[in-house]
mmCIF file of the C-alpha atoms, coordinates in Angstrom:
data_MODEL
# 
_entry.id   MODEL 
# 
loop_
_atom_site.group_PDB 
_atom_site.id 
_atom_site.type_symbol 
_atom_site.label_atom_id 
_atom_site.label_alt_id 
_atom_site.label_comp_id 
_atom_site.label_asym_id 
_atom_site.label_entity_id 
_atom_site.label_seq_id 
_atom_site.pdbx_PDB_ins_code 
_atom_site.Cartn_x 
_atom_site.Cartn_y 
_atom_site.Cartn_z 
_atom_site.occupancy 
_atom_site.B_iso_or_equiv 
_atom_site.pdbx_formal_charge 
_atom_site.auth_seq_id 
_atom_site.auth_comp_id 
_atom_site.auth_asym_id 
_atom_site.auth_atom_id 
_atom_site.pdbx_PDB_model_num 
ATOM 1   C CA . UNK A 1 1   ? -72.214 -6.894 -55.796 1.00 0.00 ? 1   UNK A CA 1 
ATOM 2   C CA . UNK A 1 2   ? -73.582 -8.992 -53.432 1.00 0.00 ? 2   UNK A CA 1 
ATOM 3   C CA . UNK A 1 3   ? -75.635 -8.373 -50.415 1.00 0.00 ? 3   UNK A CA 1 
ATOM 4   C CA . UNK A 1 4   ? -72.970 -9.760 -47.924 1.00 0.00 ? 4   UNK A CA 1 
ATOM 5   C CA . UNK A 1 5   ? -70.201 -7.288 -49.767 1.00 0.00 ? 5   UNK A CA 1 
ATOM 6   C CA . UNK A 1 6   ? -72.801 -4.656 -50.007 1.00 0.00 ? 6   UNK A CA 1 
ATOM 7   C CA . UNK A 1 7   ? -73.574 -4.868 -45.735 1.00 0.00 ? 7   UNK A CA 1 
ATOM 8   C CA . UNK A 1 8   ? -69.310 -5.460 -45.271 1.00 0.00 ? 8   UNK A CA 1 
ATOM 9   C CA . UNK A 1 9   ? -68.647 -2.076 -47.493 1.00 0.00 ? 9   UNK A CA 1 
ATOM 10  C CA . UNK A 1 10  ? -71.461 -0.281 -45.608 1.00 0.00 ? 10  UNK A CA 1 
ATOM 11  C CA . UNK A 1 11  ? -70.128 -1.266 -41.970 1.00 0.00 ? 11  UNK A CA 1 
ATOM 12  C CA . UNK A 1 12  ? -66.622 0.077  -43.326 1.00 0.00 ? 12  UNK A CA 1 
ATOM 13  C CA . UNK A 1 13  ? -67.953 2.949  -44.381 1.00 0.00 ? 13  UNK A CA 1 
ATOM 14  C CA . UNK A 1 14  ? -70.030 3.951  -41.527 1.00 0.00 ? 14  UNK A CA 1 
ATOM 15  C CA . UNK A 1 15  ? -67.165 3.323  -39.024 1.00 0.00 ? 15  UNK A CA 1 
ATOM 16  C CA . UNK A 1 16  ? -64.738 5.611  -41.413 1.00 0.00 ? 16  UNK A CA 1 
ATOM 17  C CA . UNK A 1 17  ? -67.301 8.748  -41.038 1.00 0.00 ? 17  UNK A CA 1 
ATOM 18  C CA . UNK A 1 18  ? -67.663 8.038  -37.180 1.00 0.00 ? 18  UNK A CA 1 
ATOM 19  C CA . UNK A 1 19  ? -65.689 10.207 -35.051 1.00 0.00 ? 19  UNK A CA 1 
ATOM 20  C CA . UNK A 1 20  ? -62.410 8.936  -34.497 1.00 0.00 ? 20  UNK A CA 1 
ATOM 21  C CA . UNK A 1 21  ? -61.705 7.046  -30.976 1.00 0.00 ? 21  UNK A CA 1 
ATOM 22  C CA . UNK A 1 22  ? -60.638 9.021  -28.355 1.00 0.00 ? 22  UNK A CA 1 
ATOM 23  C CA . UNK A 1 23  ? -56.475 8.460  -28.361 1.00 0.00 ? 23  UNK A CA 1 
ATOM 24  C CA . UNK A 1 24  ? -54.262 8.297  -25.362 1.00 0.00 ? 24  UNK A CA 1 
ATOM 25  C CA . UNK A 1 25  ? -52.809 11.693 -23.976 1.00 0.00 ? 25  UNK A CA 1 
ATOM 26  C CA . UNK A 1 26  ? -50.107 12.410 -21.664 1.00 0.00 ? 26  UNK A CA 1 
ATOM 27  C CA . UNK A 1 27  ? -48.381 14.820 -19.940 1.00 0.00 ? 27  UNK A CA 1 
ATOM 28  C CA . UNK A 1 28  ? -44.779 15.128 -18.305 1.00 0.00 ? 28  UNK A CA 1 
ATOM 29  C CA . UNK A 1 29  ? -43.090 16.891 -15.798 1.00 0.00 ? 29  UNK A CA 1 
ATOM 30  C CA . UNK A 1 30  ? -39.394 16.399 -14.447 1.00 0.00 ? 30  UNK A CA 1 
ATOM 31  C CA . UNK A 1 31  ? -37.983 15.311 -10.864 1.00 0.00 ? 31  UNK A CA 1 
ATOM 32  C CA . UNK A 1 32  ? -34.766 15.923 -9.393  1.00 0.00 ? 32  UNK A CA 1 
ATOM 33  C CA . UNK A 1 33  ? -32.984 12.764 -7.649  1.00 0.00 ? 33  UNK A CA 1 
ATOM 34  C CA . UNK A 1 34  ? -30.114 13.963 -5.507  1.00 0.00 ? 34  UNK A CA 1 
ATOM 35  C CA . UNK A 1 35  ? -27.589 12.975 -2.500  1.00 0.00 ? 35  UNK A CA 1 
ATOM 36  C CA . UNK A 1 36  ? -25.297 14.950 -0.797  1.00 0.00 ? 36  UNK A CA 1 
ATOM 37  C CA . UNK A 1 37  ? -22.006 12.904 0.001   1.00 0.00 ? 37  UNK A CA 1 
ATOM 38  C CA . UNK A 1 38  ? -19.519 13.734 2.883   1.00 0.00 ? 38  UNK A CA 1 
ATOM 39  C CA . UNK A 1 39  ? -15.566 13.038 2.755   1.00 0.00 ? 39  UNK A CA 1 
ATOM 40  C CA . UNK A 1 40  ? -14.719 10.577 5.598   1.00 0.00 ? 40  UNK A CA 1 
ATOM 41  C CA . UNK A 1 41  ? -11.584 8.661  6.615   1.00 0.00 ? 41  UNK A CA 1 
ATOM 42  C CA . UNK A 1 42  ? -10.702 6.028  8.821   1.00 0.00 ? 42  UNK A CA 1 
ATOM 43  C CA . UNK A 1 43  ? -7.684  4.418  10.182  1.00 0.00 ? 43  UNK A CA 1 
ATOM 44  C CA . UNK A 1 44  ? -6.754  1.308  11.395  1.00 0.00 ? 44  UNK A CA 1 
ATOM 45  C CA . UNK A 1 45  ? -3.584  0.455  13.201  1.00 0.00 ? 45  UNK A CA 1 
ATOM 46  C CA . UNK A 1 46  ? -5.213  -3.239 14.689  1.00 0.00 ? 46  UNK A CA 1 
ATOM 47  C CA . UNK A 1 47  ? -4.582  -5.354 11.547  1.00 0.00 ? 47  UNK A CA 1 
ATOM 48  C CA . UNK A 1 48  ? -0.846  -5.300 11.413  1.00 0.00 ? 48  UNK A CA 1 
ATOM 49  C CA . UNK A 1 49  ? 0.133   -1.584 13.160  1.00 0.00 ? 49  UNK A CA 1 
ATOM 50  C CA . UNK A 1 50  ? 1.683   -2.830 16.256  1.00 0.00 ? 50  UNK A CA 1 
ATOM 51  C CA . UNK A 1 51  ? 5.762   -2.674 16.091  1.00 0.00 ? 51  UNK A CA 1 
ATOM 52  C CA . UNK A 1 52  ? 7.743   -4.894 17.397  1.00 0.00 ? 52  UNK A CA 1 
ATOM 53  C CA . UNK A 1 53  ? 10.831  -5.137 17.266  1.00 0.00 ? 53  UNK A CA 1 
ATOM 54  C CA . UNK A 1 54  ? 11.871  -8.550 19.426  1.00 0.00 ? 54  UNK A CA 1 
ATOM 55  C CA . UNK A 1 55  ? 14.005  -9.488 21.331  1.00 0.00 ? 55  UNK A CA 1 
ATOM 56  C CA . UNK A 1 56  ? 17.607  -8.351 21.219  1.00 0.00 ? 56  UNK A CA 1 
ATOM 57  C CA . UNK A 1 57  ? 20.776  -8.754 23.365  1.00 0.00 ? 57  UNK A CA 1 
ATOM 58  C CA . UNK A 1 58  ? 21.757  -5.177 25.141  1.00 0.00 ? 58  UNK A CA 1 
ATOM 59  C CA . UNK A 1 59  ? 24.622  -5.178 22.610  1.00 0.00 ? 59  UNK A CA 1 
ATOM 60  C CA . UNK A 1 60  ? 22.271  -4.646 19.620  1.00 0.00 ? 60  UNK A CA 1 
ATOM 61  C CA . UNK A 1 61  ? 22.477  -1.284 17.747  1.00 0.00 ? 61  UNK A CA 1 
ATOM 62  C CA . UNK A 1 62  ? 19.971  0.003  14.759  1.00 0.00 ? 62  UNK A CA 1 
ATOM 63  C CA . UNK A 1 63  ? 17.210  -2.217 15.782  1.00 0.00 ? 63  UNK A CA 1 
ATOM 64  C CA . UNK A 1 64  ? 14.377  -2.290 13.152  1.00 0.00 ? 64  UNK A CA 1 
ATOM 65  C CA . UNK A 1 65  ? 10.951  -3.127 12.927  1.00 0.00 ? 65  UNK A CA 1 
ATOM 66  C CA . UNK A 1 66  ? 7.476   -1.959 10.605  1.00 0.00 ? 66  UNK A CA 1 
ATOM 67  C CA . UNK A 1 67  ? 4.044   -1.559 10.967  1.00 0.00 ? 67  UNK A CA 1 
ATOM 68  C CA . UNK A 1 68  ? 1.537   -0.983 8.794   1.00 0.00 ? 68  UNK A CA 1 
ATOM 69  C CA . UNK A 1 69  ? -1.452  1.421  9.044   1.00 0.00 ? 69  UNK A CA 1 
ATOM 70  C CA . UNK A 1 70  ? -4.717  1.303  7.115   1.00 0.00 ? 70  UNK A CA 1 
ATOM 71  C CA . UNK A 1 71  ? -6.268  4.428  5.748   1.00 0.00 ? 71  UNK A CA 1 
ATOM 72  C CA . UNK A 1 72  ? -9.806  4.306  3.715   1.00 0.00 ? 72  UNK A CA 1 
ATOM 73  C CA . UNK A 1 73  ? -11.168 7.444  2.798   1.00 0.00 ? 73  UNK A CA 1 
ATOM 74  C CA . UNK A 1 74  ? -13.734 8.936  -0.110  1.00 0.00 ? 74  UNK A CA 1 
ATOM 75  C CA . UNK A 1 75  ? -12.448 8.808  -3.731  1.00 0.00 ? 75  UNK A CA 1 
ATOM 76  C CA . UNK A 1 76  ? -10.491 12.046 -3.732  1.00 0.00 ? 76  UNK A CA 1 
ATOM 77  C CA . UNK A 1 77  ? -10.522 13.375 -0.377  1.00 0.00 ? 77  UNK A CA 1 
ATOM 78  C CA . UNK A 1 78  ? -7.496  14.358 0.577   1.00 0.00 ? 78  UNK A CA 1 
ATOM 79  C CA . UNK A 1 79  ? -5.494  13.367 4.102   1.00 0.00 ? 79  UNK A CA 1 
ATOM 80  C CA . UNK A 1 80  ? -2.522  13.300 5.538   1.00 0.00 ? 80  UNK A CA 1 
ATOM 81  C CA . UNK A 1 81  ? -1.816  11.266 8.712   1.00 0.00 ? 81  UNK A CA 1 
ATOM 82  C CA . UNK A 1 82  ? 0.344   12.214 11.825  1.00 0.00 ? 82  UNK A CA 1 
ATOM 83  C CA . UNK A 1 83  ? 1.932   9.848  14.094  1.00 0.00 ? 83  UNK A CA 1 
ATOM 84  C CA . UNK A 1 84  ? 1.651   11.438 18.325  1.00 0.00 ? 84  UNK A CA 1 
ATOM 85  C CA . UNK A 1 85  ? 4.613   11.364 20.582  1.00 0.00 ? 85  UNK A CA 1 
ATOM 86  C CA . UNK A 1 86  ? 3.963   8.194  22.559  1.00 0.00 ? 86  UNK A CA 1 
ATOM 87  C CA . UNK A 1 87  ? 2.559   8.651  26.195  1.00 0.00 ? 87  UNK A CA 1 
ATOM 88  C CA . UNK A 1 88  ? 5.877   7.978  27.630  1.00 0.00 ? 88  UNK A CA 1 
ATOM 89  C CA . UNK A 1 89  ? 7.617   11.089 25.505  1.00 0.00 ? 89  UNK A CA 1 
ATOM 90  C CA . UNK A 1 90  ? 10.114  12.902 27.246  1.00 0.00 ? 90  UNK A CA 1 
ATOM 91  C CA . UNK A 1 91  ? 9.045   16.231 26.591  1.00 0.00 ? 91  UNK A CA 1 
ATOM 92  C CA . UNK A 1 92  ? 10.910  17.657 23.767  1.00 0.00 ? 92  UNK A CA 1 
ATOM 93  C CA . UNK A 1 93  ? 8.330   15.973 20.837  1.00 0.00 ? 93  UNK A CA 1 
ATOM 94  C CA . UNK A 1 94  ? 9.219   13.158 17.870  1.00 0.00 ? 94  UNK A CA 1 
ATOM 95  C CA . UNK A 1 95  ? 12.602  13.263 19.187  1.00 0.00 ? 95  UNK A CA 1 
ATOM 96  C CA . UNK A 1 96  ? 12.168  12.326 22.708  1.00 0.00 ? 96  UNK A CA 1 
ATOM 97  C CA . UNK A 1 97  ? 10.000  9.077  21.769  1.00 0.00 ? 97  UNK A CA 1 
ATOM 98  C CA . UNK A 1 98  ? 10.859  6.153  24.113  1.00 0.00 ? 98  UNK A CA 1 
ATOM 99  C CA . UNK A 1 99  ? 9.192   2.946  25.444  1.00 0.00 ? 99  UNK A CA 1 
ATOM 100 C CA . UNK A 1 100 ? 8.756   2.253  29.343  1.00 0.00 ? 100 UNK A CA 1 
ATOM 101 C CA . UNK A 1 101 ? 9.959   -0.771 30.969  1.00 0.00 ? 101 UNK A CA 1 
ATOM 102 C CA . UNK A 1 102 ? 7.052   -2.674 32.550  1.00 0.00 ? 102 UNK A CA 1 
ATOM 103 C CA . UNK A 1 103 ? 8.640   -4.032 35.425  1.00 0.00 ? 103 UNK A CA 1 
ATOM 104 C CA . UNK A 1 104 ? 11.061  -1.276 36.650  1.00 0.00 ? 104 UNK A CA 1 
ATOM 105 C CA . UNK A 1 105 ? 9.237   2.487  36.643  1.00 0.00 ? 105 UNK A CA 1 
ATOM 106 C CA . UNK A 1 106 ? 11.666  5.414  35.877  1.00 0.00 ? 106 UNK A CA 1 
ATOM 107 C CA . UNK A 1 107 ? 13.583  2.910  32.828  1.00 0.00 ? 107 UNK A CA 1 
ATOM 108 C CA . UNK A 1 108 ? 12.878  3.861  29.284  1.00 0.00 ? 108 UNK A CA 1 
ATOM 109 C CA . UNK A 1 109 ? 14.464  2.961  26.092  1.00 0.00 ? 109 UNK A CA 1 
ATOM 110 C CA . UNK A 1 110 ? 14.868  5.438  23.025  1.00 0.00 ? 110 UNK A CA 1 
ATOM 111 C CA . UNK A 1 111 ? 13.257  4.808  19.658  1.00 0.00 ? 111 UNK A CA 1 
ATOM 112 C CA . UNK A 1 112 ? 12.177  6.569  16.697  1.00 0.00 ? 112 UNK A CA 1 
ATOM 113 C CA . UNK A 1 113 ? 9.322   6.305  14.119  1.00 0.00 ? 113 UNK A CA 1 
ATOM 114 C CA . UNK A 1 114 ? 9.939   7.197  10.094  1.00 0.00 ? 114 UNK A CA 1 
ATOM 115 C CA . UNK A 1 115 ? 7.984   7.666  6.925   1.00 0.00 ? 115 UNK A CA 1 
ATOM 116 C CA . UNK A 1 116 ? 10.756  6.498  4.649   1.00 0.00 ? 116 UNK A CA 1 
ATOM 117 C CA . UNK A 1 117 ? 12.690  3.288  4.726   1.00 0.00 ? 117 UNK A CA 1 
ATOM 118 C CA . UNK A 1 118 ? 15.741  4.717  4.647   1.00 0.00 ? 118 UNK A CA 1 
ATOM 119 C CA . UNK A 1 119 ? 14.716  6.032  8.019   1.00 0.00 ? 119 UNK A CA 1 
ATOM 120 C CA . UNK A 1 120 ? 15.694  9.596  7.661   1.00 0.00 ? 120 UNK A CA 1 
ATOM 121 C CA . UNK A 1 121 ? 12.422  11.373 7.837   1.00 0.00 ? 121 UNK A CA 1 
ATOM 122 C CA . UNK A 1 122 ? 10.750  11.142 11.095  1.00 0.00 ? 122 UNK A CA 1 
ATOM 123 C CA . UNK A 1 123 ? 7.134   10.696 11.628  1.00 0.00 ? 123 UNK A CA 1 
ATOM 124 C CA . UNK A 1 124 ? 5.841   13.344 13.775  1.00 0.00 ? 124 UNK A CA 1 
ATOM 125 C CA . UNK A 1 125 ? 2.057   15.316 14.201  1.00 0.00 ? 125 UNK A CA 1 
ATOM 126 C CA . UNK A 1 126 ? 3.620   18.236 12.249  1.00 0.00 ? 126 UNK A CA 1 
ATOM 127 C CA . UNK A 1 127 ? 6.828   17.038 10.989  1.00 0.00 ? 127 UNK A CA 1 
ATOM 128 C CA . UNK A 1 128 ? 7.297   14.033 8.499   1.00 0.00 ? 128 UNK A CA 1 
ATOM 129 C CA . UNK A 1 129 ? 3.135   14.015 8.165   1.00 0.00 ? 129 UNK A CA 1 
ATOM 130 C CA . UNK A 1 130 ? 2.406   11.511 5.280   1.00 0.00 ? 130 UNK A CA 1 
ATOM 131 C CA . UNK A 1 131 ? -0.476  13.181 2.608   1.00 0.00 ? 131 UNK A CA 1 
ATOM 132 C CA . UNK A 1 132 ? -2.106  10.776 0.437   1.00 0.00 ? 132 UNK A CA 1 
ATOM 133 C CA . UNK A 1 133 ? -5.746  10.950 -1.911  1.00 0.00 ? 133 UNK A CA 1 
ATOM 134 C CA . UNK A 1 134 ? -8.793  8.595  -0.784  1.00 0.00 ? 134 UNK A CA 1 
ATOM 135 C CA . UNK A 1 135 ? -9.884  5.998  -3.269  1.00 0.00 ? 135 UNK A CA 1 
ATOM 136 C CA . UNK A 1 136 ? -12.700 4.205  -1.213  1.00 0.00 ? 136 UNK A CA 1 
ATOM 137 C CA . UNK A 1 137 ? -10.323 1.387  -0.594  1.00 0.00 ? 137 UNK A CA 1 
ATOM 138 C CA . UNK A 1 138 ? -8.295  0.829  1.983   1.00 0.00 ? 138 UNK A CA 1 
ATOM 139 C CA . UNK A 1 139 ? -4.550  2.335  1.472   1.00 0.00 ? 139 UNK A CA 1 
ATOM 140 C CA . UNK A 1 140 ? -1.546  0.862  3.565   1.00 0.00 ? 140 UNK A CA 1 
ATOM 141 C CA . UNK A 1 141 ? 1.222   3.055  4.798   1.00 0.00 ? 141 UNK A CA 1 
ATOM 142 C CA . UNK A 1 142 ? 4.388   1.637  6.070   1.00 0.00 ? 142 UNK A CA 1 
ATOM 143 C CA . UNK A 1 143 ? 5.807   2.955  8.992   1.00 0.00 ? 143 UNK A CA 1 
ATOM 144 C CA . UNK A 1 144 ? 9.454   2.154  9.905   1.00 0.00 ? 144 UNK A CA 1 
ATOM 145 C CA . UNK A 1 145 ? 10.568  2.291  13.620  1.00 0.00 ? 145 UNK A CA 1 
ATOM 146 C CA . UNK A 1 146 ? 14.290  2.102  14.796  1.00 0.00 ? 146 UNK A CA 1 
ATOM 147 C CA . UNK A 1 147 ? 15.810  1.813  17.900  1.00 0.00 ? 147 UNK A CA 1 
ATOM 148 C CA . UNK A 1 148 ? 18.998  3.000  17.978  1.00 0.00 ? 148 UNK A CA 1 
ATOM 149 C CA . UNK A 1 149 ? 20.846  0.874  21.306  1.00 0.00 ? 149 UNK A CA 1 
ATOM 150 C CA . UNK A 1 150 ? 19.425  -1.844 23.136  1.00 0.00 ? 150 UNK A CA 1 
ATOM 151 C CA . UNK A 1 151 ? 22.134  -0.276 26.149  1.00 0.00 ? 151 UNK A CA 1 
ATOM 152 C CA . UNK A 1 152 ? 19.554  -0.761 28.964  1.00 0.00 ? 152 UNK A CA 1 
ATOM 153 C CA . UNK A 1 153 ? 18.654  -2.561 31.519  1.00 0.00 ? 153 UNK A CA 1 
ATOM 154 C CA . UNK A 1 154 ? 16.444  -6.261 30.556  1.00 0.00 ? 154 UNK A CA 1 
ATOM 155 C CA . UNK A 1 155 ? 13.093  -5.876 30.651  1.00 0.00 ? 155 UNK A CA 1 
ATOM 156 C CA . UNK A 1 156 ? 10.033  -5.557 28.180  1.00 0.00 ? 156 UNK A CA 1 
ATOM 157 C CA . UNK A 1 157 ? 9.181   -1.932 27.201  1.00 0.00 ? 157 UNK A CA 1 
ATOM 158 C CA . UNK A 1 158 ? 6.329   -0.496 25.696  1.00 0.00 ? 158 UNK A CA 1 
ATOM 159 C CA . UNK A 1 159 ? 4.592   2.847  24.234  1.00 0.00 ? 159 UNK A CA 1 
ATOM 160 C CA . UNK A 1 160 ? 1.417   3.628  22.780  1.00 0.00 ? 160 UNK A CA 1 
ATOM 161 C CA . UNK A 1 161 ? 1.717   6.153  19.749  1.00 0.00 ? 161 UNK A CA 1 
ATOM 162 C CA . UNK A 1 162 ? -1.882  7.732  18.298  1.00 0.00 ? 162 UNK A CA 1 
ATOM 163 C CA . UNK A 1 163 ? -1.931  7.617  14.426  1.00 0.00 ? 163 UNK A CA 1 
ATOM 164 C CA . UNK A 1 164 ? -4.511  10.304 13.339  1.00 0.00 ? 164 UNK A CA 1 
ATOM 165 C CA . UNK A 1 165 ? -5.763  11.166 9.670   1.00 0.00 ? 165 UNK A CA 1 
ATOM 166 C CA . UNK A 1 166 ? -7.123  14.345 9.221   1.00 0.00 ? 166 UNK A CA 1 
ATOM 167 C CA . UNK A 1 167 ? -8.718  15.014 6.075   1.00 0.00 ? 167 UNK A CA 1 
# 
């Protein structure tokens, strides 16, 4: 063997009987990542809510007209939304529903609000209440107003009918 070989075995030697290098430790420990998430709802009557039904000679019978309200709520939360008695109600609830003429006080004319198109369920705060499921998205519901006789005097008329979502 020669020297150089001789010194090269000898370094490899020496650094096999040294004390191995110190290797990397580690320790672990676990975390918790959490959020607590409330159901909510919304509704929205702005967009496209607003029913009108025109403009109509005092002949007309079974006037009808939609709206449309917008309901977003949390993937699965559930809802259901109730339509109020208008602010110019006479008294006896969904059935006494009726829109004020704007220029002469004391004239109203009758109308009624639905869930179905058929318009034979009425949409009331306790009766005809519409249930649905949140998905995160906004969800349209139709609702389908009638009036049943434009028999009154000419005029415009107007009510203002709370939509509420409870959930």
């Amino acid at each position: 063997m020669n020297i150089r070989n001789t010194l090269a075995s000898l370094a490899l030697l020496a650094a096999a009987t040294q004390a191995p290098a110190a290797l990397a430790q580690s320790a672990n420990d676990t975390f918790d990542v959490t959020i607590t998430i409330t159901s909510a709802c919304s509704i929205d009557a702005e967009t496209a809510g607003d029913i009108a039904f025109g403009s109509h000679p005092s002949t007309a019978t079974n006037i009808d007209s939609t709206g449309v309200l917008s309901i977003t709520c949390t993937p699965q939360t559930g809802y259901t939304v109730a339509l109020g008695n208008g602010v110019n109600n006479d008294g006896s609830g969904i059935t006494g529903r009726r829109m004020l003429n704007q220029a002469v006080a004391g004239t109203y004319v009758p109308y009624q609000l639905y869930n179905d198109a058929a318009r034979e369920t009425p949409w009331g705060s306790s009766t005809g209440t519409v249930p649905g499921t949140g998905t995160g998205t906004p969800q349209t519901l139709t609702v389908y107003g009638r009036v049943p006789n434009a028999n009154f005097p000419a005029g415009s008329y107007l009510d203002t009918v709370t939509a509420t979502v409870t959930y």
